[in-house]
PDB file as gemmi writes it, atoms N, CA and C in Angstrom:
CRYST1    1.000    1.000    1.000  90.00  90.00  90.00 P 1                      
ATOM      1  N   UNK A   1     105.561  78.406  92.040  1.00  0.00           N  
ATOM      2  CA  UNK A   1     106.447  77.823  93.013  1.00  0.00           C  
ATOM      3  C   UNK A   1     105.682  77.336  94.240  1.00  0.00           C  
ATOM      4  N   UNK A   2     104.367  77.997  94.745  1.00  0.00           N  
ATOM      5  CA  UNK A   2     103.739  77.439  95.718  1.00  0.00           C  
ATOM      6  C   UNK A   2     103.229  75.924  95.421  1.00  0.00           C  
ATOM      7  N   UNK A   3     102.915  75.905  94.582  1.00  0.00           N  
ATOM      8  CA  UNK A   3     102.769  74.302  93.895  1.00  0.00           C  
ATOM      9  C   UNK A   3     104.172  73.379  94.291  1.00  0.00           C  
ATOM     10  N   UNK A   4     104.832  73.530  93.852  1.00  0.00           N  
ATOM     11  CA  UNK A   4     106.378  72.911  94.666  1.00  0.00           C  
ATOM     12  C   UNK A   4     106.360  72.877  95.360  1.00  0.00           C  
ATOM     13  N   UNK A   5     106.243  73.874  96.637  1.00  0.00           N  
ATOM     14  CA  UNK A   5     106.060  73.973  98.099  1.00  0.00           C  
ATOM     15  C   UNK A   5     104.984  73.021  98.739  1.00  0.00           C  
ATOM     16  N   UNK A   6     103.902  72.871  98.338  1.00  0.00           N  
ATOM     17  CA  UNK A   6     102.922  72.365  98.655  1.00  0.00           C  
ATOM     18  C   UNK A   6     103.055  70.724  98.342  1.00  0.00           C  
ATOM     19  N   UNK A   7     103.508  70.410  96.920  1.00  0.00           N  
ATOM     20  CA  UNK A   7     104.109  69.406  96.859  1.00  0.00           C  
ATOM     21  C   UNK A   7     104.552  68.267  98.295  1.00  0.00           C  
ATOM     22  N   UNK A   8     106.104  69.738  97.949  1.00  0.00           N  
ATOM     23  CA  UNK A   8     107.063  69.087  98.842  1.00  0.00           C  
ATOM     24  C   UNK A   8     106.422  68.748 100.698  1.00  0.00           C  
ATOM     25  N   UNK A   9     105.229  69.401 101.099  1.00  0.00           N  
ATOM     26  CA  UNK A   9     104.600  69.113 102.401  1.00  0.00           C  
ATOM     27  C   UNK A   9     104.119  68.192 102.329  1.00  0.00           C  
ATOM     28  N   UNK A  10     103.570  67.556 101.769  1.00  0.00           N  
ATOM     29  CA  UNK A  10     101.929  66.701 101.484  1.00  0.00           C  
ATOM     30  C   UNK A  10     103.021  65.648 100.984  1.00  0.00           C  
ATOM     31  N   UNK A  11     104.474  65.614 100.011  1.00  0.00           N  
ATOM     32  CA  UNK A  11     105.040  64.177 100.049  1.00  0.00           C  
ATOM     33  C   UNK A  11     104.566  63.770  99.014  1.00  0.00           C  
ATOM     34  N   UNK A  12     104.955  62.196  99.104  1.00  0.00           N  
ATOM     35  CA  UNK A  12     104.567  61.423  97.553  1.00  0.00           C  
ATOM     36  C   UNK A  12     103.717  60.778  98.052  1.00  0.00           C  
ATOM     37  N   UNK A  13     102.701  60.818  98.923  1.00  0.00           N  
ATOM     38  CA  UNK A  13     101.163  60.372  99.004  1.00  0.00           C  
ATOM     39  C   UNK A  13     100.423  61.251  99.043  1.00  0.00           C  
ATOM     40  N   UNK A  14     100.582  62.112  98.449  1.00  0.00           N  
ATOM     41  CA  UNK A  14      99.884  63.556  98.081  1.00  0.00           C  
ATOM     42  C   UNK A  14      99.575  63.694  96.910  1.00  0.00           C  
ATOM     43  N   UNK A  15      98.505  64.598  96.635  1.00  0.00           N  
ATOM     44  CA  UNK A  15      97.830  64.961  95.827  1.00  0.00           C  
ATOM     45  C   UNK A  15      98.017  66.534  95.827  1.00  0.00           C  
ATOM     46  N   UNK A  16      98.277  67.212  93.949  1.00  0.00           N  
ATOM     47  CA  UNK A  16      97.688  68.668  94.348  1.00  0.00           C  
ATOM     48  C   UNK A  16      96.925  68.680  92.758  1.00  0.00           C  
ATOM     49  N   UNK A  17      96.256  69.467  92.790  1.00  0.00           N  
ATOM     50  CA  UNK A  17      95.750  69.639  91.412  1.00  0.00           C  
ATOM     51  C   UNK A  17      95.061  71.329  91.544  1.00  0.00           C  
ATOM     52  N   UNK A  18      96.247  72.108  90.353  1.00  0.00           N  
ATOM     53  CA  UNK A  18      95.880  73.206  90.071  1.00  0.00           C  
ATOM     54  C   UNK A  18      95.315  73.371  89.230  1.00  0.00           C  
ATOM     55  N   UNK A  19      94.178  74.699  89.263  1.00  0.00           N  
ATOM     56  CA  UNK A  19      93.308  75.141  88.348  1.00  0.00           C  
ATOM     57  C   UNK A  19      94.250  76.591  87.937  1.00  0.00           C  
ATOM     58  N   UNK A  20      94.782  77.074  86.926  1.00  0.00           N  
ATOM     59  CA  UNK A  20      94.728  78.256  85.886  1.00  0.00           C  
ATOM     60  C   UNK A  20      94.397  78.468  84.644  1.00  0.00           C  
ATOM     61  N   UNK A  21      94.219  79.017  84.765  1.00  0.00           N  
ATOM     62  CA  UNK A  21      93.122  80.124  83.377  1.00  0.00           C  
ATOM     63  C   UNK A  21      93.964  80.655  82.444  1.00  0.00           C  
ATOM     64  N   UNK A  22      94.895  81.182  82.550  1.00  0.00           N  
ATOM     65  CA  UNK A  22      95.417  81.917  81.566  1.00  0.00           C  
ATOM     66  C   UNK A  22      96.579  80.518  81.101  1.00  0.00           C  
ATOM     67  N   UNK A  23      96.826  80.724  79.919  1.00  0.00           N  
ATOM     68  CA  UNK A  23      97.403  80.072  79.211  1.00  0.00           C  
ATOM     69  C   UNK A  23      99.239  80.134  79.560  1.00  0.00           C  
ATOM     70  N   UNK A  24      99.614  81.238  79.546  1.00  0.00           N  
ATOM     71  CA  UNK A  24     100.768  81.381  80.083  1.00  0.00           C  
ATOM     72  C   UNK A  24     101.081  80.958  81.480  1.00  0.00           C  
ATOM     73  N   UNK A  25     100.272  81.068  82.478  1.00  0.00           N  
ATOM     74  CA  UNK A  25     100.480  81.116  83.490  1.00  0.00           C  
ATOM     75  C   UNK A  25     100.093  79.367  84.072  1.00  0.00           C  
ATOM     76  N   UNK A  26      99.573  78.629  83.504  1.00  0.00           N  
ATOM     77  CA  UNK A  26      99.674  77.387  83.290  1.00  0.00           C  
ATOM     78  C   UNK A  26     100.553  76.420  82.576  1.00  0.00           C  
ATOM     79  N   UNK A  27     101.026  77.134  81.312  1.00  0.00           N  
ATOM     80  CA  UNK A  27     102.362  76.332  81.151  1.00  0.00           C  
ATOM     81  C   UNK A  27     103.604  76.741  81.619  1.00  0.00           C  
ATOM     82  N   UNK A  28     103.652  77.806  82.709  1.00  0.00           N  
ATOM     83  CA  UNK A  28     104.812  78.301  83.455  1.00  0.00           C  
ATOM     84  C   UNK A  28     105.117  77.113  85.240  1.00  0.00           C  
ATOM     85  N   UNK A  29     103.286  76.779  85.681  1.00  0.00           N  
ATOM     86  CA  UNK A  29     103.169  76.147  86.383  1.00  0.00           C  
ATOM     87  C   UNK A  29     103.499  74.731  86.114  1.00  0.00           C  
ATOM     88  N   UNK A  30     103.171  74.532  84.937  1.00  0.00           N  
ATOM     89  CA  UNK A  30     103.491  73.131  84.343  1.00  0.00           C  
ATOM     90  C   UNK A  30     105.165  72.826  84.292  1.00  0.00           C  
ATOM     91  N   UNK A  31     105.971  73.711  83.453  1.00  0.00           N  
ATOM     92  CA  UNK A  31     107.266  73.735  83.511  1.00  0.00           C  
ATOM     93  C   UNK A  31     107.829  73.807  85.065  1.00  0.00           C  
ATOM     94  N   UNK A  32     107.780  74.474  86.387  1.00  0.00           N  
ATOM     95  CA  UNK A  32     108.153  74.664  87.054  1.00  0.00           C  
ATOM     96  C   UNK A  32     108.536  73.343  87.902  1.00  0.00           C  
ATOM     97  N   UNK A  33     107.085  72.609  87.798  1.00  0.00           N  
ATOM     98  CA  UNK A  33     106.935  71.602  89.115  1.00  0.00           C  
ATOM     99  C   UNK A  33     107.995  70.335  87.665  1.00  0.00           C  
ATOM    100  N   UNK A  34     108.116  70.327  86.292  1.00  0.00           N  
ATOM    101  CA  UNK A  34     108.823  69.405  85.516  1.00  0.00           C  
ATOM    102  C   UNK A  34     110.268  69.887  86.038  1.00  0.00           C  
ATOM    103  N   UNK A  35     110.769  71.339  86.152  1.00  0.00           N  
ATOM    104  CA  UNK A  35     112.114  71.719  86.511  1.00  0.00           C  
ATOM    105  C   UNK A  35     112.451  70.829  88.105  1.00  0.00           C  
ATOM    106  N   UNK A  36     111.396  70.618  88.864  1.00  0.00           N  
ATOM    107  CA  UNK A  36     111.530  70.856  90.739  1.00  0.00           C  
ATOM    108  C   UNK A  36     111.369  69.098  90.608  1.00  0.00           C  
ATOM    109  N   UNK A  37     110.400  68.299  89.884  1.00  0.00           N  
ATOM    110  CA  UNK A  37     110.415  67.007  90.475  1.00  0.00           C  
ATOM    111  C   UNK A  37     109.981  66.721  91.237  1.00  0.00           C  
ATOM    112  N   UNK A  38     109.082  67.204  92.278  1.00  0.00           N  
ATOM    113  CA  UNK A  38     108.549  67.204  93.394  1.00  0.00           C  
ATOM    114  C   UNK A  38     107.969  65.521  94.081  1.00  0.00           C  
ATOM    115  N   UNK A  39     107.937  65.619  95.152  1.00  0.00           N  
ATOM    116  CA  UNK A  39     107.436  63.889  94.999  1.00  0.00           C  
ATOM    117  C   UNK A  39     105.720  63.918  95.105  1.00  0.00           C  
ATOM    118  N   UNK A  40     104.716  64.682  95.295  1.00  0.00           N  
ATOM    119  CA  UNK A  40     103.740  64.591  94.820  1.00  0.00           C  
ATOM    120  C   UNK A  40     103.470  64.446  93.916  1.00  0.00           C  
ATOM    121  N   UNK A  41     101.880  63.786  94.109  1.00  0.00           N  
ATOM    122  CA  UNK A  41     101.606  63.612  92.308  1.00  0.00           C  
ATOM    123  C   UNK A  41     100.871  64.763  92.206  1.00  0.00           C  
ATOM    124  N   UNK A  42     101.042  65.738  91.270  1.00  0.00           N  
ATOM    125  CA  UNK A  42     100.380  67.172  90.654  1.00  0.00           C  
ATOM    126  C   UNK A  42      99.778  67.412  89.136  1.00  0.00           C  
ATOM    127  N   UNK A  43      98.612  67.910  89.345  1.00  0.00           N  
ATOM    128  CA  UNK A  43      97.770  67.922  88.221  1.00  0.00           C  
ATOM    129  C   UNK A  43      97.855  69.441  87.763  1.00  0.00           C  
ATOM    130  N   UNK A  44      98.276  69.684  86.482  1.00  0.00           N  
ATOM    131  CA  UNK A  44      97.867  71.364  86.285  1.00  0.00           C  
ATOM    132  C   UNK A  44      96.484  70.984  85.439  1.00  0.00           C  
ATOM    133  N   UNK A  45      95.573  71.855  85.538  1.00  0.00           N  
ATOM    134  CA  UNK A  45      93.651  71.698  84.892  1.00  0.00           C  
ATOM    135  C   UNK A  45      94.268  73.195  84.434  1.00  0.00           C  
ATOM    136  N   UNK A  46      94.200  73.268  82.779  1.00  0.00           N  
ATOM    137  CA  UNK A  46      94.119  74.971  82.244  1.00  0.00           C  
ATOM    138  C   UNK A  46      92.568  74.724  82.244  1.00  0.00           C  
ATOM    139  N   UNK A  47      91.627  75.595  83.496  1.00  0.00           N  
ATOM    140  CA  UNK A  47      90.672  75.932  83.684  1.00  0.00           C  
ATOM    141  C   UNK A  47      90.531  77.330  84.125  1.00  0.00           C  
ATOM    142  N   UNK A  48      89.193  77.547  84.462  1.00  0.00           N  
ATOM    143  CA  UNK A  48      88.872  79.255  85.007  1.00  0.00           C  
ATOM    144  C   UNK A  48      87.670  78.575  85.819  1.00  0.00           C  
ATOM    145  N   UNK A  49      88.134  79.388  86.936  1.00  0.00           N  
ATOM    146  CA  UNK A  49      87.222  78.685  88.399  1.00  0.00           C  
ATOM    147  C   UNK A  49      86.157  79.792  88.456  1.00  0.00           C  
ATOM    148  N   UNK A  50      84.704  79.617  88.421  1.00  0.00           N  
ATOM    149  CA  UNK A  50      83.925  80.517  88.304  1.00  0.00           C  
ATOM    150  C   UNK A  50      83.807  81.229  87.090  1.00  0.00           C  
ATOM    151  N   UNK A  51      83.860  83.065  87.138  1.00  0.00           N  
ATOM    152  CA  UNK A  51      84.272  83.448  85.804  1.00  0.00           C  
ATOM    153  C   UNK A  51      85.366  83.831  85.714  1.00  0.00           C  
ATOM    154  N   UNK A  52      86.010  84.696  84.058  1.00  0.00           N  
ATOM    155  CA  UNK A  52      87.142  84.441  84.298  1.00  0.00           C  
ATOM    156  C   UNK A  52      87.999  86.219  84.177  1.00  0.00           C  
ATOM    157  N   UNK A  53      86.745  87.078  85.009  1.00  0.00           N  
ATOM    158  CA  UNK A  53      86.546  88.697  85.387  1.00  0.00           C  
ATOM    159  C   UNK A  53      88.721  88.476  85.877  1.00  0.00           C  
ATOM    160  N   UNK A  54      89.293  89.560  85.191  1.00  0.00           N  
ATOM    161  CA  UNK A  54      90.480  89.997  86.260  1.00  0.00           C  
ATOM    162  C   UNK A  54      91.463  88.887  85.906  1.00  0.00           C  
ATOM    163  N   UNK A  55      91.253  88.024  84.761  1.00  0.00           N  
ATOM    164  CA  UNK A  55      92.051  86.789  84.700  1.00  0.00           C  
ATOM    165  C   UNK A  55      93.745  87.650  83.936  1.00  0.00           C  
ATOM    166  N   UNK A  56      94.475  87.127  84.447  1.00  0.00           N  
ATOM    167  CA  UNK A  56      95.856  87.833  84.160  1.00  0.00           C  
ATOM    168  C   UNK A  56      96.788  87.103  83.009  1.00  0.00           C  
ATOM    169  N   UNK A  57      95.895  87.554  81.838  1.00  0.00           N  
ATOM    170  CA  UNK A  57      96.328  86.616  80.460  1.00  0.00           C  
ATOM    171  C   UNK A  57      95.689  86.147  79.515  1.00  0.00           C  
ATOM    172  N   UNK A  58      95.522  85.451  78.539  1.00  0.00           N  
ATOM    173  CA  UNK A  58      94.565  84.744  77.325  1.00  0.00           C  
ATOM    174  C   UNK A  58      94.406  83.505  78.048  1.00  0.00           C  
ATOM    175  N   UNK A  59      93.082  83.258  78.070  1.00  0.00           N  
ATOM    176  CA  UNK A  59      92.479  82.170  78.495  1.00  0.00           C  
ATOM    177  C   UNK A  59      92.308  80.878  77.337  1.00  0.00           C  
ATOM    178  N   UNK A  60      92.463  81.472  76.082  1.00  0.00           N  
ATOM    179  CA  UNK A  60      91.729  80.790  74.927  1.00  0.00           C  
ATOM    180  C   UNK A  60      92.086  78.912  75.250  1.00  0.00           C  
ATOM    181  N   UNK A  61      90.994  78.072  75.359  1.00  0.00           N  
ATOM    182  CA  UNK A  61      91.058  76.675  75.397  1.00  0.00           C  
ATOM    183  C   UNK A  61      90.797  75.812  76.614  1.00  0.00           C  
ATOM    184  N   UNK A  62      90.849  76.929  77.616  1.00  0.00           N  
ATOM    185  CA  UNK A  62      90.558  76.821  79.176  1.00  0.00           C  
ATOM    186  C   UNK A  62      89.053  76.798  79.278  1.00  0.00           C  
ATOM    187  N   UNK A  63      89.359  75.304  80.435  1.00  0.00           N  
ATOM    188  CA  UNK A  63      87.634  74.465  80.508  1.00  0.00           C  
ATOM    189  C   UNK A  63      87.054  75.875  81.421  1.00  0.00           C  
ATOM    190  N   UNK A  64      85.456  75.700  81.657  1.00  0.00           N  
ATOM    191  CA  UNK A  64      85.169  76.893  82.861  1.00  0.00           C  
ATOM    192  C   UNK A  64      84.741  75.649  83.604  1.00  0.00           C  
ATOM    193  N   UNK A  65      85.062  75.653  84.884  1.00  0.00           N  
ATOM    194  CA  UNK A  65      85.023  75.061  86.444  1.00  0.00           C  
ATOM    195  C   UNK A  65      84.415  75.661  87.181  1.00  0.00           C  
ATOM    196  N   UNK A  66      83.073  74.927  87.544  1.00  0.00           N  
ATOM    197  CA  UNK A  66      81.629  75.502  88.494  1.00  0.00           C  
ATOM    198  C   UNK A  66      82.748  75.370  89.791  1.00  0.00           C  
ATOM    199  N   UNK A  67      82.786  76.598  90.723  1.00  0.00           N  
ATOM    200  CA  UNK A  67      83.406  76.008  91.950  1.00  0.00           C  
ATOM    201  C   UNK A  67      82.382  74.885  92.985  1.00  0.00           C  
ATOM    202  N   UNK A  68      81.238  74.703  92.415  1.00  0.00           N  
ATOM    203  CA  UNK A  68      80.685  73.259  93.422  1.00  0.00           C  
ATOM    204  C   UNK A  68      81.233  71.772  92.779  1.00  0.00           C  
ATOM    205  N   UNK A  69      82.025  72.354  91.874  1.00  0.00           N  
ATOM    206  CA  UNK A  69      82.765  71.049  91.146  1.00  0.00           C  
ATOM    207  C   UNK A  69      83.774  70.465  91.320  1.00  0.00           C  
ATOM    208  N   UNK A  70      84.497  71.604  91.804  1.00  0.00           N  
ATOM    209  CA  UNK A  70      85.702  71.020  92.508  1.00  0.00           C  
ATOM    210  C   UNK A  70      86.030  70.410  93.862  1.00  0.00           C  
ATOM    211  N   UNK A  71      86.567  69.541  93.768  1.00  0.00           N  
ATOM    212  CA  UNK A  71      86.488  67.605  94.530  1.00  0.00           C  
ATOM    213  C   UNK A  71      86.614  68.517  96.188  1.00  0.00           C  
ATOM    214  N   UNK A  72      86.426  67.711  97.093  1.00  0.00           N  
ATOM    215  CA  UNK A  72      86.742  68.072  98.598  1.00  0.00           C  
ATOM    216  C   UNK A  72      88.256  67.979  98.878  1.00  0.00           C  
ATOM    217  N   UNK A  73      88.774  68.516  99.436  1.00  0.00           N  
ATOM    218  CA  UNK A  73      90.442  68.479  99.631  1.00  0.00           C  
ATOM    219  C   UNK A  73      90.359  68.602 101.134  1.00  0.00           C  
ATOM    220  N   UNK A  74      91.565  68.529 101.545  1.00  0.00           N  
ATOM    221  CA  UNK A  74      91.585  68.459 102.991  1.00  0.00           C  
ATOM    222  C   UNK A  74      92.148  70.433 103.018  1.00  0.00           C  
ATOM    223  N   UNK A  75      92.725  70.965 102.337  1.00  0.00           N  
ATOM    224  CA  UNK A  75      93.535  72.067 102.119  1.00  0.00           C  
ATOM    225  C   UNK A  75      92.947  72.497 100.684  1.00  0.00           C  
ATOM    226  N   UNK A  76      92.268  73.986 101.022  1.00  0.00           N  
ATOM    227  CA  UNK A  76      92.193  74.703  99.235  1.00  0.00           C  
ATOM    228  C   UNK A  76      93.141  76.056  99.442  1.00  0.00           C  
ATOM    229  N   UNK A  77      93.731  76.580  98.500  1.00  0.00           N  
ATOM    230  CA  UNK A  77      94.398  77.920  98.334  1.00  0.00           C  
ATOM    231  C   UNK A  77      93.772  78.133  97.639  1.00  0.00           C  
ATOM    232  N   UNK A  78      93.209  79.161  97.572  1.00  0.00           N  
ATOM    233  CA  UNK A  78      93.157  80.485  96.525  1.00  0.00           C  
ATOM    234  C   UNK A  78      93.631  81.807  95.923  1.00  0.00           C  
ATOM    235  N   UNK A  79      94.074  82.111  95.246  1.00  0.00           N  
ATOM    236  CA  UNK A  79      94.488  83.266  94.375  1.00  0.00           C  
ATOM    237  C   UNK A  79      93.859  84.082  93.094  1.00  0.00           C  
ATOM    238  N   UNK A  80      92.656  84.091  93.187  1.00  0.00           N  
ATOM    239  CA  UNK A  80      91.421  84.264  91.632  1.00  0.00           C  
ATOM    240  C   UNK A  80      91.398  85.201  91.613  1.00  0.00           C  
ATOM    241  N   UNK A  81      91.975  86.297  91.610  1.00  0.00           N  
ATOM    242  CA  UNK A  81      92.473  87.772  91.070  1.00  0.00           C  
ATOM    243  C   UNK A  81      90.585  88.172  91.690  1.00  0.00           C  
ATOM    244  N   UNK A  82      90.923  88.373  92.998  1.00  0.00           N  
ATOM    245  CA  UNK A  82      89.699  88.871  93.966  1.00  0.00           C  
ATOM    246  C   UNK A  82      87.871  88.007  93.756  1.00  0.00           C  
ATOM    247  N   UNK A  83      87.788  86.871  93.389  1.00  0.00           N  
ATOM    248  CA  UNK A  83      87.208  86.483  93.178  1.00  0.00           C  
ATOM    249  C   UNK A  83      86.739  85.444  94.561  1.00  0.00           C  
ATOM    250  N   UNK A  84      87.973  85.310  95.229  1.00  0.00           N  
ATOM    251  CA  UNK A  84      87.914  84.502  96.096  1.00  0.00           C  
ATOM    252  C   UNK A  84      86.675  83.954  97.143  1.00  0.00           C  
ATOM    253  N   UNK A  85      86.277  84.748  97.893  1.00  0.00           N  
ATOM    254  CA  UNK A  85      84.660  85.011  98.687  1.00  0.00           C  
ATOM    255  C   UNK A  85      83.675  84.301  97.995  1.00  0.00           C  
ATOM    256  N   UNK A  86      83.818  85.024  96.313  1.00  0.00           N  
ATOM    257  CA  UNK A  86      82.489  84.201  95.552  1.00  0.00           C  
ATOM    258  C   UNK A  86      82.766  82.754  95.352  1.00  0.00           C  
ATOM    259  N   UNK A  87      83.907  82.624  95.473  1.00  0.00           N  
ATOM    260  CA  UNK A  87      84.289  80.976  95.195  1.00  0.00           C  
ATOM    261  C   UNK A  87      83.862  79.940  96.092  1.00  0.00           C  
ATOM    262  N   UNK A  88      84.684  80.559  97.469  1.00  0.00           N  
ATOM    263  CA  UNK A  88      84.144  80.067  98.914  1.00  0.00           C  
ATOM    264  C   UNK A  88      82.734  79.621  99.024  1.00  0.00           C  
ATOM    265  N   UNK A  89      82.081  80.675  98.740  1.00  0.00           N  
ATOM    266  CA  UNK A  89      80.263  80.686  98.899  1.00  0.00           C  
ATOM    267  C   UNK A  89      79.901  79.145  98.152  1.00  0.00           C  
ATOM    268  N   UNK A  90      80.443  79.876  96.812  1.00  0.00           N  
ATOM    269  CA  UNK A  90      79.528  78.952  95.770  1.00  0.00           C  
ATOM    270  C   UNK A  90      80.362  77.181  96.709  1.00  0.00           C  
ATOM    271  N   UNK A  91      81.605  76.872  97.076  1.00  0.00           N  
ATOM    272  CA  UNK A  91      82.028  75.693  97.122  1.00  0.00           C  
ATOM    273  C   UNK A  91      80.649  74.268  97.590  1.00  0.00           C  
ATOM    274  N   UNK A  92      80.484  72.976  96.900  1.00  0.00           N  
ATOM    275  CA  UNK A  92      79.862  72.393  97.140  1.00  0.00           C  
ATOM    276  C   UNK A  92      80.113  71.711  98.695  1.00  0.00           C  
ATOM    277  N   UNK A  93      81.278  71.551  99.086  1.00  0.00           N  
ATOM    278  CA  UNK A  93      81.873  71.223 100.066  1.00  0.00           C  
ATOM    279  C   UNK A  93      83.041  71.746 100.264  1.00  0.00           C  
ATOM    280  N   UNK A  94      82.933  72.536 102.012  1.00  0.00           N  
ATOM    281  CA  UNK A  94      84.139  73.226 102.284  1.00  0.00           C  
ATOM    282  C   UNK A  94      85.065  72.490 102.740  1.00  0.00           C  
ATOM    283  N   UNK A  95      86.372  72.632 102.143  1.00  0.00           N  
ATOM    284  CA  UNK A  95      87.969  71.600 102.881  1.00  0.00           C  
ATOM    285  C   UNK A  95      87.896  72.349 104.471  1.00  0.00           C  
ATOM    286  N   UNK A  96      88.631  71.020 104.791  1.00  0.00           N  
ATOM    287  CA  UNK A  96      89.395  71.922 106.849  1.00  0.00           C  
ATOM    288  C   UNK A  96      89.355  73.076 106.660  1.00  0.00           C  
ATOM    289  N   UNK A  97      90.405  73.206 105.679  1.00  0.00           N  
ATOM    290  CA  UNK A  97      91.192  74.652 105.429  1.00  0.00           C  
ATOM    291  C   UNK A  97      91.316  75.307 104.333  1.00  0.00           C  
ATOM    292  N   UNK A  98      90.916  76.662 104.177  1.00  0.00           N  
ATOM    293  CA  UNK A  98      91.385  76.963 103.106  1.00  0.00           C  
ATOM    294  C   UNK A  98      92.005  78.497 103.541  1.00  0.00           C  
ATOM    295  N   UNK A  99      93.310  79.013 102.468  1.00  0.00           N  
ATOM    296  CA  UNK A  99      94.029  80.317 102.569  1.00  0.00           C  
ATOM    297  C   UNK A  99      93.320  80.991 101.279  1.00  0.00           C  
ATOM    298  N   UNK A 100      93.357  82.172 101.282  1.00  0.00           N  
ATOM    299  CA  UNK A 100      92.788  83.212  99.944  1.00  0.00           C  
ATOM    300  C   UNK A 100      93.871  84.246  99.852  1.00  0.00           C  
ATOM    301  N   UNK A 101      93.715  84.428  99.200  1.00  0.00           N  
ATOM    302  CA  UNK A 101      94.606  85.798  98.966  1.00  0.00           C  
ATOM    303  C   UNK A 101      94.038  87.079  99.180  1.00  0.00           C  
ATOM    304  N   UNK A 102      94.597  88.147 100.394  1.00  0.00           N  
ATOM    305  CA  UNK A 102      94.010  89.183 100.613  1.00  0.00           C  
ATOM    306  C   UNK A 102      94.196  90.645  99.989  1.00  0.00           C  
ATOM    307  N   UNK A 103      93.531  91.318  99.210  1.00  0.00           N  
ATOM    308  CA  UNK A 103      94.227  92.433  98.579  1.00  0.00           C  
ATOM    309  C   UNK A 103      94.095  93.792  99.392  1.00  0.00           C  
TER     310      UNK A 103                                                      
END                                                                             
Protein backbone atom coordinates (compact mmCIF):
# COMPACT_ATOMS: atom_id res chain seq x y z
CA UNK A 1 0.00 0.00 0.00
CA UNK A 2 2.96 2.40 0.50
CA UNK A 3 3.48 2.08 -3.21
CA UNK A 4 -0.12 3.63 -3.70
CA UNK A 5 0.67 6.22 -1.31
CA UNK A 6 3.72 7.20 -2.88
CA UNK A 7 2.12 6.98 -6.16
CA UNK A 8 -0.61 9.10 -5.25
CA UNK A 9 2.24 12.10 -3.99
CA UNK A 10 4.60 12.16 -6.86
CA UNK A 11 1.16 12.19 -9.37
CA UNK A 12 1.14 11.13 -12.96
CA UNK A 13 4.59 12.66 -13.68
CA UNK A 14 6.00 10.34 -11.37
CA UNK A 15 7.88 7.57 -11.33
CA UNK A 16 8.13 4.60 -8.66
CA UNK A 17 9.79 1.41 -9.28
CA UNK A 18 9.78 -1.34 -6.64
CA UNK A 19 12.28 -3.91 -5.95
CA UNK A 20 10.83 -7.39 -4.05
CA UNK A 21 12.28 -10.57 -3.65
CA UNK A 22 9.93 -12.82 -2.55
CA UNK A 23 7.56 -13.98 -4.98
CA UNK A 24 4.42 -13.54 -3.03
CA UNK A 25 5.08 -10.39 -1.84
CA UNK A 26 5.57 -8.99 -5.36
CA UNK A 27 2.58 -10.26 -6.91
CA UNK A 28 0.57 -8.89 -3.87
CA UNK A 29 2.36 -5.43 -4.73
CA UNK A 30 1.59 -5.92 -8.27
CA UNK A 31 -2.20 -6.66 -7.64
CA UNK A 32 -2.61 -3.84 -5.19
CA UNK A 33 -1.40 -0.73 -7.19
CA UNK A 34 -3.85 -2.86 -10.48
CA UNK A 35 -6.82 -2.75 -7.59
CA UNK A 36 -5.82 1.37 -6.62
CA UNK A 37 -5.04 2.75 -10.31
CA UNK A 38 -2.84 5.14 -9.10
CA UNK A 39 -1.81 7.96 -11.51
CA UNK A 40 1.88 7.24 -11.39
CA UNK A 41 3.64 5.27 -13.60
CA UNK A 42 4.93 2.14 -11.27
CA UNK A 43 7.30 -0.55 -11.95
CA UNK A 44 7.24 -3.79 -9.68
CA UNK A 45 11.29 -5.48 -10.48
CA UNK A 46 10.77 -9.25 -8.63
CA UNK A 47 14.42 -8.62 -7.56
CA UNK A 48 16.61 -9.02 -4.23
CA UNK A 49 18.58 -5.85 -3.47
CA UNK A 50 21.98 -6.96 -2.26
CA UNK A 51 21.57 -10.46 -0.67
CA UNK A 52 18.63 -12.05 -0.09
CA UNK A 53 19.67 -12.98 4.12
CA UNK A 54 15.97 -12.50 6.12
CA UNK A 55 13.99 -12.38 2.76
CA UNK A 56 10.24 -13.06 3.92
CA UNK A 57 9.26 -15.81 1.29
CA UNK A 58 10.51 -17.92 -1.94
CA UNK A 59 12.51 -15.88 -3.98
CA UNK A 60 12.75 -18.53 -6.84
CA UNK A 61 13.15 -16.35 -10.40
CA UNK A 62 14.09 -13.06 -8.71
CA UNK A 63 16.96 -11.04 -10.59
CA UNK A 64 19.85 -10.16 -7.70
CA UNK A 65 20.27 -6.16 -7.82
CA UNK A 66 23.89 -4.75 -6.94
CA UNK A 67 22.57 -1.75 -4.80
CA UNK A 68 25.22 0.58 -6.95
CA UNK A 69 22.73 -0.34 -9.66
CA UNK A 70 19.98 1.09 -8.75
CA UNK A 71 19.17 4.46 -10.85
CA UNK A 72 19.42 7.91 -8.66
CA UNK A 73 15.90 8.92 -7.41
CA UNK A 74 15.15 12.02 -5.85
CA UNK A 75 13.39 9.79 -2.77
CA UNK A 76 14.59 5.96 -1.80
CA UNK A 77 12.55 3.89 0.95
CA UNK A 78 13.77 1.06 2.32
CA UNK A 79 12.41 -2.00 4.05
CA UNK A 80 15.22 -5.10 3.40
CA UNK A 81 14.38 -7.07 6.43
CA UNK A 82 17.54 -5.15 8.33
CA UNK A 83 19.73 -4.98 5.56
CA UNK A 84 19.22 -1.45 5.12
CA UNK A 85 22.77 0.42 6.30
CA UNK A 86 24.51 -2.18 3.98
CA UNK A 87 22.44 -0.97 1.15
CA UNK A 88 22.93 2.76 1.91
CA UNK A 89 26.82 2.20 2.00
CA UNK A 90 27.07 0.11 -0.98
CA UNK A 91 24.50 2.92 -3.02
CA UNK A 92 26.39 4.24 -6.22
CA UNK A 93 24.65 7.51 -5.78
CA UNK A 94 22.80 8.78 -2.77
CA UNK A 95 18.96 10.29 -3.52
CA UNK A 96 18.02 13.80 -1.36
CA UNK A 97 16.28 11.46 0.69
CA UNK A 98 16.00 8.38 1.79
CA UNK A 99 13.58 6.61 4.87
CA UNK A 100 14.73 2.90 6.19
CA UNK A 101 13.01 1.01 8.30
CA UNK A 102 14.05 0.96 11.97
CA UNK A 103 13.85 -2.27 14.03
Amino acid sequence: MSTVIAALQVGENGKIVVYEGANDWASRAQETVEMNNPPAEINICHGIVGNSANLRGEAAGANQIGPEDIPLSDVLVLDCEERELKIIGDLGDTPSYYYREVS
